[in-house]
N, C-alpha and C positions, 0 to 999 in steps of 0.2 A: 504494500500500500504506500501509496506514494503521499507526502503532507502536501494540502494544498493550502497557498498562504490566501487570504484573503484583505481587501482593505477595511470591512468592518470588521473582522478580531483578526485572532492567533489561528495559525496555521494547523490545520484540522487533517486528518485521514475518513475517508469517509468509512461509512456502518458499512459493512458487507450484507449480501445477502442472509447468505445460514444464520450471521448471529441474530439481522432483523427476523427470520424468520422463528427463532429460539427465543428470543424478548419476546413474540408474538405470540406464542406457546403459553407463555409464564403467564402472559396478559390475558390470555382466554380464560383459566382456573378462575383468576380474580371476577372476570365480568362474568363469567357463569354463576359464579355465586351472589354477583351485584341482580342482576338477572332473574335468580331463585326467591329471591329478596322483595325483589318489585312486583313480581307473580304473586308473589304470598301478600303482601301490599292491597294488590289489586284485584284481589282472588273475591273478599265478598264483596266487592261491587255488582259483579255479574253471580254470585254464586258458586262462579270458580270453573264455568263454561266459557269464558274467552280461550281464543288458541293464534301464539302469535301462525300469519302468515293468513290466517283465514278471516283474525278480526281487527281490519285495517285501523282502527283507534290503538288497540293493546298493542298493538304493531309497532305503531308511530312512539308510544309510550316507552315502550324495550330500546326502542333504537335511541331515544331520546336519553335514557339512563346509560345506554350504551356510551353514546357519545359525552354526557357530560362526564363520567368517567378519564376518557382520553381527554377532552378538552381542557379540565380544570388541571390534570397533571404535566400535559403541555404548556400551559401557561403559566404556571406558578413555578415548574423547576425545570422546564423543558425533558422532562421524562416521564414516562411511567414508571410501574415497580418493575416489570420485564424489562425494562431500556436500564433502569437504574442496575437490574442485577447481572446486564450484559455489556455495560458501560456503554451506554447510547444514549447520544442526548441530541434533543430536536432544536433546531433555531432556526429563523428568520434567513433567510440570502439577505433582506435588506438591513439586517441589525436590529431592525425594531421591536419591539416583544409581540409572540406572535396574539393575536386576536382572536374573538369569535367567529369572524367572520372566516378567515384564513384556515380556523381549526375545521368547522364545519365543511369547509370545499375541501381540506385535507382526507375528511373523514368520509365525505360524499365519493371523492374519486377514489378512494382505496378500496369500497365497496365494490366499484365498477372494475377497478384489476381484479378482484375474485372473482367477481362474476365472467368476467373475461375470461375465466381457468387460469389465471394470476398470470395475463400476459402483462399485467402493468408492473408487477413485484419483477417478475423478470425480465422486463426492459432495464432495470440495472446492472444485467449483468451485459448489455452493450451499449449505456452511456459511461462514456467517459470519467463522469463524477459520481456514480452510481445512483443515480438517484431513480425510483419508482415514481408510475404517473402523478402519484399523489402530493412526491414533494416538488415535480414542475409544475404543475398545476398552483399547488399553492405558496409556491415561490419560500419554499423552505429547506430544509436540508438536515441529514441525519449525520453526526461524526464521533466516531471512538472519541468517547471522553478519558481525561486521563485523570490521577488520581485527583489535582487537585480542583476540578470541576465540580 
């Protein structure tokens, strides 16, 4: 891995594949149980007959706990607990702290590489800087953090 300097910080090596995809791993356990948590939440409002994918509200509601999960750990320390326990840390290209807005189209297109059969996860491994659709899309970038990050 080569360091790439940049003129908003310090010279960064980008996230690899495998380990994004092992941070991704650790982060599912977590949202599955964020997940189980919202189900059982939302369970006597209907009874405990919603099913996500069939009831486009509970749907919208999962995805929402989903994302503010990733959202609120990206904005506050640029990681999740999978990125934190694979040393990967998410920032900005333009330096600026990333946003709602930003997290959201981060988290909309990464969707759409899965759905794709993770052609966008694996477009990193023929850009240059490694980045997945998700971080050109929303002008962000993933790099091995090192200890003192």
């Amino acid at each position: 891995m080569n360091a790439e300097s940049r003129a908003d910080g310090p010279a960064v090596s980008p996230g690899g594949l495998l380990r994004r995809l092992l941070a991704m791993a650790y982060d599912a356990v977590i949202v599955t149980g964020l997940l189980l948590i919202a189900g059982a939440v939302a369970s006597p409002l209907d009874h405990g007959h919603q099913q996500a994918l069939r009831d486009p509200l509970f749907t919208i509601y999962l995805l929402a706990v989903w994302f503010g999960y990733l959202a609120i750990c990206w904005q506050r320390g640029g990681m999740t607990l999978g990125m934190r326990a694979w040393r990967l840390r998410l920032r900005s290209t333009s330096g600026r702290p990333l946003g709602w807005r930003s997290s959201l189209l981060r988290f909309s297109v990464s969707l759409v590489s899965v759905a794709c059969l993770g052609l966008g996860f694996a477009w990193s491994m023929v850009d240059n800087r490694r980045r997945c659709w998700h971080d050109i899309a929303s002008k962000t970038e993933v790099y091995l953090a090192d200890n003192s990050d």
